[in-house]
ROKE-431701 format. One record per residue (C-alpha): residue in three letters; x, y, z; residue number from 1. Coordinates in nm, 2 decimals. Each point is the difference from the previous one (the first is absolute). Layout:
BEGIN
REC  rest      px      py      pz   nr
REC   ALA       X       Y       Z  NUM
...
***
This chain:
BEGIN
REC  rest      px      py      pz   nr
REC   UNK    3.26   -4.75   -2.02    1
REC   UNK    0.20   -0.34    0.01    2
REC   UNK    0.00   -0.19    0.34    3
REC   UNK    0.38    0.06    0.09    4
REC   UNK   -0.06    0.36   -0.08    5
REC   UNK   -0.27    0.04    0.25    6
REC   UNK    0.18   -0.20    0.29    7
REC   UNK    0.30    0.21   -0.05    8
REC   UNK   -0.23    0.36    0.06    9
REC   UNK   -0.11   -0.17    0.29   10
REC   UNK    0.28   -0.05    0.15   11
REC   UNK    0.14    0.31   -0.05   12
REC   UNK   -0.27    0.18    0.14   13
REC   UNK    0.01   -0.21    0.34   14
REC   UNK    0.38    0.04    0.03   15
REC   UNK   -0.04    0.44   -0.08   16
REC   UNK   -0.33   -0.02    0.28   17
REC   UNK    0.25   -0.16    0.27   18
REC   UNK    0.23    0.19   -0.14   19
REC   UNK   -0.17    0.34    0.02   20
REC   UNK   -0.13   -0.14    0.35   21
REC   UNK    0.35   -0.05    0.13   22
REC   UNK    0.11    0.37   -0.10   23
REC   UNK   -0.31    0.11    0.20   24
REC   UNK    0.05   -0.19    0.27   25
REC   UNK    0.42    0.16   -0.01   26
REC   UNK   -0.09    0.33   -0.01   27
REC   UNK   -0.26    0.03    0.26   28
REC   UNK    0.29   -0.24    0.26   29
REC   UNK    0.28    0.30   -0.13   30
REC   UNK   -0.26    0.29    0.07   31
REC   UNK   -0.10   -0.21    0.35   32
REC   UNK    0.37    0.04    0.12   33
REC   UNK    0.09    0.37   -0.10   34
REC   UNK   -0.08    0.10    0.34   35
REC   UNK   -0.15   -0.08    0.35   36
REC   UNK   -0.37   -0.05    0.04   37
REC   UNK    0.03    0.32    0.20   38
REC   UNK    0.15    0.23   -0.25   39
REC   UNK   -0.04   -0.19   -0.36   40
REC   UNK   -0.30    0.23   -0.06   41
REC   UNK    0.21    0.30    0.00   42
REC   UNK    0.34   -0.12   -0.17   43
REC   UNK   -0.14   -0.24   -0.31   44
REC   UNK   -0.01    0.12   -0.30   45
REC   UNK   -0.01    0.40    0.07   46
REC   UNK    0.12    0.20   -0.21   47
REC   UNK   -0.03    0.35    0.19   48
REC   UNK   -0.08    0.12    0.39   49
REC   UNK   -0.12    0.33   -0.19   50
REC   UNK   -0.36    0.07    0.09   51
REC   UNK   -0.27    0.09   -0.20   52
REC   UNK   -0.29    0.21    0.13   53
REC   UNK   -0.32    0.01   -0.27   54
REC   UNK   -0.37    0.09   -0.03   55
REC   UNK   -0.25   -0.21   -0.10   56
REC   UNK   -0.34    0.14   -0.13   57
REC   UNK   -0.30   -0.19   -0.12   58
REC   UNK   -0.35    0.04   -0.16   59
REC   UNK   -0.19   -0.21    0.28   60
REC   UNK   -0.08    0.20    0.33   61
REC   UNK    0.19   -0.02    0.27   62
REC   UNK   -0.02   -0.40    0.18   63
REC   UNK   -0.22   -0.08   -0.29   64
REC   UNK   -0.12   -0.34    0.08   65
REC   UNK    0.23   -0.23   -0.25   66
REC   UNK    0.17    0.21   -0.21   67
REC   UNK    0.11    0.29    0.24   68
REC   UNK    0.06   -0.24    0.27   69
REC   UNK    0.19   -0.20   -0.23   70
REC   UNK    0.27    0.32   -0.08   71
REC   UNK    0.05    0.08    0.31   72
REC   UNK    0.13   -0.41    0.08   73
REC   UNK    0.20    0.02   -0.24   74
REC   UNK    0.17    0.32    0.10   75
REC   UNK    0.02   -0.15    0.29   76
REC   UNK    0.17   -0.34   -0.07   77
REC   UNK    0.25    0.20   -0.25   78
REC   UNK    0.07    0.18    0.33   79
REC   UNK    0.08   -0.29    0.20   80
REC   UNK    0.15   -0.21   -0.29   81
REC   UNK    0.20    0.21   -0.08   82
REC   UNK    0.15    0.09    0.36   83
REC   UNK   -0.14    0.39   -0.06   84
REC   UNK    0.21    0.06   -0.28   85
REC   UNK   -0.32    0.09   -0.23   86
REC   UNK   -0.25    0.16    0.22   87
REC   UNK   -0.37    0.06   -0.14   88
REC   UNK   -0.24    0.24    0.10   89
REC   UNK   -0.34   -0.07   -0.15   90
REC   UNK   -0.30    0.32   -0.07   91
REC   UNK   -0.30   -0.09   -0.05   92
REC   UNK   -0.15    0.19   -0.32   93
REC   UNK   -0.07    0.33    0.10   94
REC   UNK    0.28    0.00    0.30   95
REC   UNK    0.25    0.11   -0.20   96
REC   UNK   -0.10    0.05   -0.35   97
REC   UNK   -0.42   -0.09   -0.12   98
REC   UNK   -0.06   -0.36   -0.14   99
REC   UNK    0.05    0.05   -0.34  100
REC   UNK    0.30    0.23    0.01  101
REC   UNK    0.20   -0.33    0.08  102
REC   UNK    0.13   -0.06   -0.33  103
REC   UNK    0.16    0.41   -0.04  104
REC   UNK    0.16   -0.03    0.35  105
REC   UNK    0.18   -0.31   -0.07  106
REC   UNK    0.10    0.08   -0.35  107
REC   UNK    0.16    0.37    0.12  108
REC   UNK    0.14   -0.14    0.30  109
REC   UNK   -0.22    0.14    0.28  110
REC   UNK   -0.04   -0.33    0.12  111
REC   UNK    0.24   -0.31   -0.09  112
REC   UNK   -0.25   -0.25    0.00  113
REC   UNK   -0.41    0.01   -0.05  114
REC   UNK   -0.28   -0.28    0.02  115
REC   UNK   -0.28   -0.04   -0.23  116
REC   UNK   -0.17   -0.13   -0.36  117
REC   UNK    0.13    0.06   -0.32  118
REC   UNK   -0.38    0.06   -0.15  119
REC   UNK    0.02    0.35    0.24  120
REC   UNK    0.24    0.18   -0.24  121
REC   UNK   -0.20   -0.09   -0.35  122
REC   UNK    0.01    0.35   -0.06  123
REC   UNK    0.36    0.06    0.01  124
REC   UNK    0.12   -0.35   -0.17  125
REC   UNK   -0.34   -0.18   -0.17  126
REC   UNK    0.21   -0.34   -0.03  127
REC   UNK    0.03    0.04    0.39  128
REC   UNK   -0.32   -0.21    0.00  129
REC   UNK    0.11   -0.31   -0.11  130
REC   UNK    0.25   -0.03    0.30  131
REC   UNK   -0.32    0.01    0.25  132
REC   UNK   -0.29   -0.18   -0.16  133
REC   UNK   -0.24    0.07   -0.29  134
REC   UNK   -0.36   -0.07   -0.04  135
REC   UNK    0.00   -0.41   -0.11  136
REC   UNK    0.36   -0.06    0.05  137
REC   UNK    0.19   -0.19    0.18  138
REC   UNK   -0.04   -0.11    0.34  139
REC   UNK    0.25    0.01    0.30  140
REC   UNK    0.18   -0.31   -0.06  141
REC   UNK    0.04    0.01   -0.39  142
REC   UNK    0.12    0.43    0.04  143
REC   UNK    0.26   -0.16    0.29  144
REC   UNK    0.11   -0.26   -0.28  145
REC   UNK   -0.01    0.29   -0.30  146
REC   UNK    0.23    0.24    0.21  147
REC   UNK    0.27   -0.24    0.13  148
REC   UNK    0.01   -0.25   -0.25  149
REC   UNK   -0.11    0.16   -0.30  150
REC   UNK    0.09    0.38   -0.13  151
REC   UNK   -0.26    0.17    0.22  152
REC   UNK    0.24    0.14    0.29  153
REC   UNK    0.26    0.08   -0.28  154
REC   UNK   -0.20    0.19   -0.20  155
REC   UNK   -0.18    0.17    0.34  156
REC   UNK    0.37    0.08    0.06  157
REC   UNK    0.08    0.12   -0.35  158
REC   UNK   -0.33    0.27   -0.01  159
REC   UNK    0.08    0.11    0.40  160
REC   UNK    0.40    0.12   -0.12  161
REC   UNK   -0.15    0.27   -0.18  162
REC   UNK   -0.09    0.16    0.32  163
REC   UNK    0.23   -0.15    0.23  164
REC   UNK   -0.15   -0.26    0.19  165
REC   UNK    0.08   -0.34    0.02  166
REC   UNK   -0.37   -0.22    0.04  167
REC   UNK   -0.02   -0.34    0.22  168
REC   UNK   -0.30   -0.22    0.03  169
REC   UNK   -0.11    0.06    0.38  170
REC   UNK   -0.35   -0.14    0.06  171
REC   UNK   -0.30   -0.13   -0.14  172
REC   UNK   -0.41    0.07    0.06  173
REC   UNK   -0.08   -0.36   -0.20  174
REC   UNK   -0.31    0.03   -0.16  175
REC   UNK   -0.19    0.27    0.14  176
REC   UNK   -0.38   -0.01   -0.01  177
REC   UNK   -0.32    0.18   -0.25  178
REC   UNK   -0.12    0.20    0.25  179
REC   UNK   -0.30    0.08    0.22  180
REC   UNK   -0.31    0.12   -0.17  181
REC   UNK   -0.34    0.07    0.10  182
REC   UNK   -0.15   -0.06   -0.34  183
REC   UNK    0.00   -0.41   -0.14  184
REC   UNK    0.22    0.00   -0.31  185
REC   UNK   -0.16   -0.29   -0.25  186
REC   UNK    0.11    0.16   -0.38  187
REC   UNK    0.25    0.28   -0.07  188
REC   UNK   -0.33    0.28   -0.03  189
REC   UNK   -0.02   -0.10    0.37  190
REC   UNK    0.34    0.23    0.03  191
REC   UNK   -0.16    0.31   -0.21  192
REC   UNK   -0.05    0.31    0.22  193
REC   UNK    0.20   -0.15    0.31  194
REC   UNK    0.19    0.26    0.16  195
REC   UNK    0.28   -0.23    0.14  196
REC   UNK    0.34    0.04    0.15  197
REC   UNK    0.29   -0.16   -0.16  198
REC   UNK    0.31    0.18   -0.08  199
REC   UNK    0.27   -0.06   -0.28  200
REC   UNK   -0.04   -0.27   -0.31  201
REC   UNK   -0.29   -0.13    0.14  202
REC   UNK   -0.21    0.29   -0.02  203
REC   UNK    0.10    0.10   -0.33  204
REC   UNK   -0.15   -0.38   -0.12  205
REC   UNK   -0.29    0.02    0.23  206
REC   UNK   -0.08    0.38   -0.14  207
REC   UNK    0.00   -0.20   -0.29  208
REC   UNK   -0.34   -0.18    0.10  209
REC   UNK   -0.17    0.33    0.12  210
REC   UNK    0.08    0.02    0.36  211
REC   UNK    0.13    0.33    0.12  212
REC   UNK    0.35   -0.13    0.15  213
REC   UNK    0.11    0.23    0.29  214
REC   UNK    0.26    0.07    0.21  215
REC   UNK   -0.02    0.08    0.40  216
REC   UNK    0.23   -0.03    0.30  217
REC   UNK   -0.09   -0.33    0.21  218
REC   UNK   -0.12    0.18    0.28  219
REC   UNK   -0.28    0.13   -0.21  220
REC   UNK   -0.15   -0.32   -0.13  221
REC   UNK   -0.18   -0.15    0.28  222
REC   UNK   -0.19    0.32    0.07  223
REC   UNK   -0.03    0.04   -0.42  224
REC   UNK   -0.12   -0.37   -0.08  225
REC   UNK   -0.26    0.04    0.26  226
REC   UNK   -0.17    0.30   -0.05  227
REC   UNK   -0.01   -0.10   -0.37  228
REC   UNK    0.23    0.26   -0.13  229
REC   UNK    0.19   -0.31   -0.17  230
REC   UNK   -0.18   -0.33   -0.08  231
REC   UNK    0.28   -0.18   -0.02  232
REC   UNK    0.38   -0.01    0.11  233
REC   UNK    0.31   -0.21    0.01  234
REC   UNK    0.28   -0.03    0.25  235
REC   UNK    0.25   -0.26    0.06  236
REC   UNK   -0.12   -0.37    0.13  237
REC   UNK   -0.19   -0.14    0.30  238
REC   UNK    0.18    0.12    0.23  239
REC   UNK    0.05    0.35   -0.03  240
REC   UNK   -0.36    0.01   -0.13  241
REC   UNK   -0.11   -0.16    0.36  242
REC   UNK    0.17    0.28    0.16  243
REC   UNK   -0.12    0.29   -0.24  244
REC   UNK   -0.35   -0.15    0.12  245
REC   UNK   -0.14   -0.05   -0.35  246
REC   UNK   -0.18   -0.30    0.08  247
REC   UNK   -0.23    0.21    0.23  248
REC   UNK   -0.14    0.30   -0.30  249
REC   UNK    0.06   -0.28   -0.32  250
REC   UNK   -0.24   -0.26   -0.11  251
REC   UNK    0.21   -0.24   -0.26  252
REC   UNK    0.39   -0.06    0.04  253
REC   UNK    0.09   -0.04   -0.37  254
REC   UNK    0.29   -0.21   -0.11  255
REC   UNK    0.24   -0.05   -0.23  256
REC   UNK    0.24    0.29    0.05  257
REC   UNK    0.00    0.05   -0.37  258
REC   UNK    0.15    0.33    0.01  259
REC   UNK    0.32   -0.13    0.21  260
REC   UNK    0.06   -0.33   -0.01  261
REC   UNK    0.35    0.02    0.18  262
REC   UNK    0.13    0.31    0.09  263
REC   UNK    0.42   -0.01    0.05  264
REC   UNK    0.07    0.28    0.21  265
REC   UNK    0.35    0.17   -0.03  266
REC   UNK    0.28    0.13    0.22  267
REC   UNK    0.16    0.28   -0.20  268
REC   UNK    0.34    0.07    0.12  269
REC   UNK    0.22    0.31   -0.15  270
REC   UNK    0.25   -0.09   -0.20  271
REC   UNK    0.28    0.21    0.09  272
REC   UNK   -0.08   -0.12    0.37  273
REC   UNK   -0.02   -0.34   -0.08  274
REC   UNK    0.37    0.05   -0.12  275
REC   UNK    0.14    0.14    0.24  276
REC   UNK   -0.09   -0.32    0.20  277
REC   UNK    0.27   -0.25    0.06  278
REC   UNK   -0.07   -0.30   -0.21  279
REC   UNK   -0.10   -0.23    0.32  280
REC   UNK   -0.26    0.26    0.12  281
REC   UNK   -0.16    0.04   -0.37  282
REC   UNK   -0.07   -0.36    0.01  283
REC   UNK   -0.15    0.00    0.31  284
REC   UNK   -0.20    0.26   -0.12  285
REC   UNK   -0.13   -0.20   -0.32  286
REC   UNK    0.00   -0.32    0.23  287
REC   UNK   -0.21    0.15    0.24  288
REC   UNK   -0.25    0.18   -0.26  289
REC   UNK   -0.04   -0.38   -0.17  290
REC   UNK   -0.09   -0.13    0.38  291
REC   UNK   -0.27    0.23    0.04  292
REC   UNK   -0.13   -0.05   -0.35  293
REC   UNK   -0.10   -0.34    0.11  294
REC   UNK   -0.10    0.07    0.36  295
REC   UNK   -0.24    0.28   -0.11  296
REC   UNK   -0.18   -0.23   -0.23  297
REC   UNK    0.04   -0.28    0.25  298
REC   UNK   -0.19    0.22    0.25  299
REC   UNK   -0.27    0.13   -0.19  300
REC   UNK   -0.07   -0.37   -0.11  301
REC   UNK   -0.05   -0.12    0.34  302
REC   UNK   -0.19    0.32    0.16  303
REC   UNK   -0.23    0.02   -0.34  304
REC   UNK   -0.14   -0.36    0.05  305
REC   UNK   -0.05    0.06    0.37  306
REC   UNK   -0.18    0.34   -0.05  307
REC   UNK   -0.21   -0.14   -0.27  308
REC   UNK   -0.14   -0.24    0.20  309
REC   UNK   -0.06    0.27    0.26  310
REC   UNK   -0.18    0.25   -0.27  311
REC   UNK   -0.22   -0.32   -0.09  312
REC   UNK   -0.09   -0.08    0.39  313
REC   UNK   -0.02    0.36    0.13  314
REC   UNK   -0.17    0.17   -0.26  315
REC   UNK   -0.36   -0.13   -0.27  316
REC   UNK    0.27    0.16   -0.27  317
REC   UNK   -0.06   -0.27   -0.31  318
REC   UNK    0.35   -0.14   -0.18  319
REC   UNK   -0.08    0.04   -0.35  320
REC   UNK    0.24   -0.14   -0.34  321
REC   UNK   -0.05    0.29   -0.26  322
REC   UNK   -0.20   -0.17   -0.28  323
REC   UNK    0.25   -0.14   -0.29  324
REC   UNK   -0.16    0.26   -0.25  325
REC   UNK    0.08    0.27    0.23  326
REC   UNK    0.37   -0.09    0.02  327
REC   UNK    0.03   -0.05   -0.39  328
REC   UNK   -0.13    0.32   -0.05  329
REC   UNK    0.26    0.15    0.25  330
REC   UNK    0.25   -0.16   -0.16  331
REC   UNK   -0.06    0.13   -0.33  332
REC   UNK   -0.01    0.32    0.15  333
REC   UNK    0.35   -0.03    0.16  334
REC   UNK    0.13   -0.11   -0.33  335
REC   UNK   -0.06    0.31   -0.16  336
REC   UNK    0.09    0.17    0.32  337
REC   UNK    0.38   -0.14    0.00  338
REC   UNK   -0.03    0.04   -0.35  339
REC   UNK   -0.01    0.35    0.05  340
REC   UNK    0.31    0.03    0.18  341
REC   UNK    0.18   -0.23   -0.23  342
REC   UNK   -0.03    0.19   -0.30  343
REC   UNK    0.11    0.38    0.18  344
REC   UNK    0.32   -0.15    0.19  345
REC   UNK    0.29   -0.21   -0.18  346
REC   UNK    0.10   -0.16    0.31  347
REC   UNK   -0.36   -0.08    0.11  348
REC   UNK   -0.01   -0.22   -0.31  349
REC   UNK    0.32   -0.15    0.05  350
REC   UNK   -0.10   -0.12    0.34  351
REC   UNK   -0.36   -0.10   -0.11  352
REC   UNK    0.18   -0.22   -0.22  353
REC   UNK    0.17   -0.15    0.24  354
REC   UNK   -0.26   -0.05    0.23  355
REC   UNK   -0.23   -0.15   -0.24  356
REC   UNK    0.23   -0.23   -0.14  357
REC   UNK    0.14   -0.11    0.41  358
REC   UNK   -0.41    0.02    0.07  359
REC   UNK   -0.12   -0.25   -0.28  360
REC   UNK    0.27   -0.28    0.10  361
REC   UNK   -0.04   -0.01    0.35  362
REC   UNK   -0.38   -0.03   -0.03  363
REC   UNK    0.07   -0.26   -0.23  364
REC   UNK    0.26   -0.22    0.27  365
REC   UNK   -0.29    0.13    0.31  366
REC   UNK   -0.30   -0.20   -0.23  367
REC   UNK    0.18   -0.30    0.07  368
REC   UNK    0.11    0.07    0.39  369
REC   UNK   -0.15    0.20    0.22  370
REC   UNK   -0.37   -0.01   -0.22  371
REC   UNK    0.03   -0.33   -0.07  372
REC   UNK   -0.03   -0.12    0.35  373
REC   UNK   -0.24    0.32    0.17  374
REC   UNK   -0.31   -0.22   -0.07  375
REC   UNK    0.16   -0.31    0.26  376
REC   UNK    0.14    0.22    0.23  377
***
């Protein structure tokens, strides 16, 4: 590019950036002065004083540390953001309809709005995996990057029409963690004859290896795991393993969290609701959704490094890395699990595409940022 060429871009990027500053800077001083400090709130940019009463059910139990808690803010601050005009009321699952009965309630209206993780309704939609996490994926902040800035959240949107719904990224676990065993894992044989509980994709890999993958309500596991009716089971993290009280009936604390490396959990919201919403409340609705997709994961960041540390001072549990064979091994396994769902579902595959191809590029870009400069950190 000649020299004049390249002084001449230059300059007209600085002049759009003030530019595009001083716009910013006019619209937030004419938005400043529609109204008093006292009643601006309530007169800028409203579109309708009609009010909007809906229910709100979730998968999590009721105040479930994180996640449940994390629903019922943000019911609240639409509340109060919204001067009452949409008012929430959360259930717990099993309140008002069980845990995984979330997904029917919101698609035939029962409730307007529901809380949970796209992996849940596999059954129903098996493409509805790839909007939560998949064994060996992608983690929290590539899936963030794949939804709103590549097709993820359009296609999400796209297989969720078909049954009314309209899907937005609310929350993220970050890489969750192996799982407790009693039993040291050193080759993939280690895993044959396990009885082990760990629900959805991953089990189906991990049945792969020879463990029995089962699936129990949380309440059951503490009492399960240490009277040796399961050898081995997964949760979340740290910290809701510290309060499950793992670290008192487990030996070894495996990690990675192969099996979910970043789960995106979803706020469904029925369609035919959602429109009838004037425009300013459906985008507080997706604004506020977006906010608590980041302060979920932001949470469970900082309470899973504390808790760790606590697990590792509290308890004689070990922190073990599953061997490198192990892993390969699992990941074959996944391959031909997801290949699987590929070949029965037409849409599976056209996400899958997608995903790989969004997948291969940003692991590319994150060899030469965030890996490259982990060893001097």
């Amino acid at each position: 590019m000649a020299k004049n060429t390249k002084k001449k871009l230059r300059r007209n990027f600085i002049k759009n950036s003030i530019g595009l500053a001083g716009a910013a800077v006019t619209s937030a001083a004419l938005t400043n002065c529609t109204g008093t400090k006292e009643n601006q709130q309530s007169t800028v940019n409203i579109i309708s004083n009609e009010k909007f009463k809906w229910r709100c059910v979730t998968t999590w139990p009721p105040n479930f540390p994180v996640l449940g808690e994390a629903v019922v803010n943000m019911a609240e601050e639409l509340n109060s953001i919204t001067n009452g005009r949409l008012e929430i009321k959360v259930y717990g699952g099993g309140e008002l309809v069980p845990s995984l009965e979330v997904f029917d309630a919101v698609t035939q209206g029962a409730a307007q709005m529901g809380h949970g993780a796209a992996y849940y309704w596999a059954g129903k939609m098996p493409s509805a995996v790839f909007f939560c996490t998949i064994p060996f994926g992608m983690n929290a902040q590539q899936i963030n990057s794949w939804m709103l800035y590549g097709d993820g959240w359009k296609l999400w949107k796209e297989l969720y029409a078909q049954v009314n719904l309209i899907p937005f990224p609310c929350g993220n676990t970050g890489v969750q963690m192996g799982g407790w065993f009693n039993k040291e894992i050193n080759t993939i044989q280690d895993l044959r004859g396990l009885k082990m509980r760990i629900p959805g994709m991953g089990g189906k890999v991990i049945a792969r290896a020879g463990t029995a993958a089962v699936t129990m309500a949380g309440g059951e596991l503490y009492t399960n795991l240490e009277r040796g009716v399961i050898d081995a089971t997964e949760w979340i993290g740290p910290y809701h393993d510290y309060l499950m009280g793992f670290h008192q009936v487990a030996k070894y604390y495996y990690y990675p969290g192969w099996h979910e490396p970043g789960s995106c959990l979803e706020l469904i919201v029925n369609k035919k609701a959602f429109e009838t919403l004037p425009k300013d409340l459906q985008l507080l609705v997706e604004n506020t959704a977006l906010k608590y997709n980041l302060s979920v994961l932001s949470e469970f960041e900082a309470k899973n490094n504390f808790y760790m540390q606590k697990i590792l001072s509290e308890s004689n549990a070990e922190l073990r890395k599953f061997p490198d064979e192990v892993l390969k091994n699992l990941k074959i396994f996944a391959d031909e699990a997801i290949e699987e769902i590929v070949e029965k579902d037409t849409f599976a595959k056209k996400v899958y595409a997608n995903f790989s191809k969004f997948k291969k590029d940003i692991i590319n870009w994150n060899k030469s940022s965030e890996q490259a400069i982990l060893p001097y950190l």
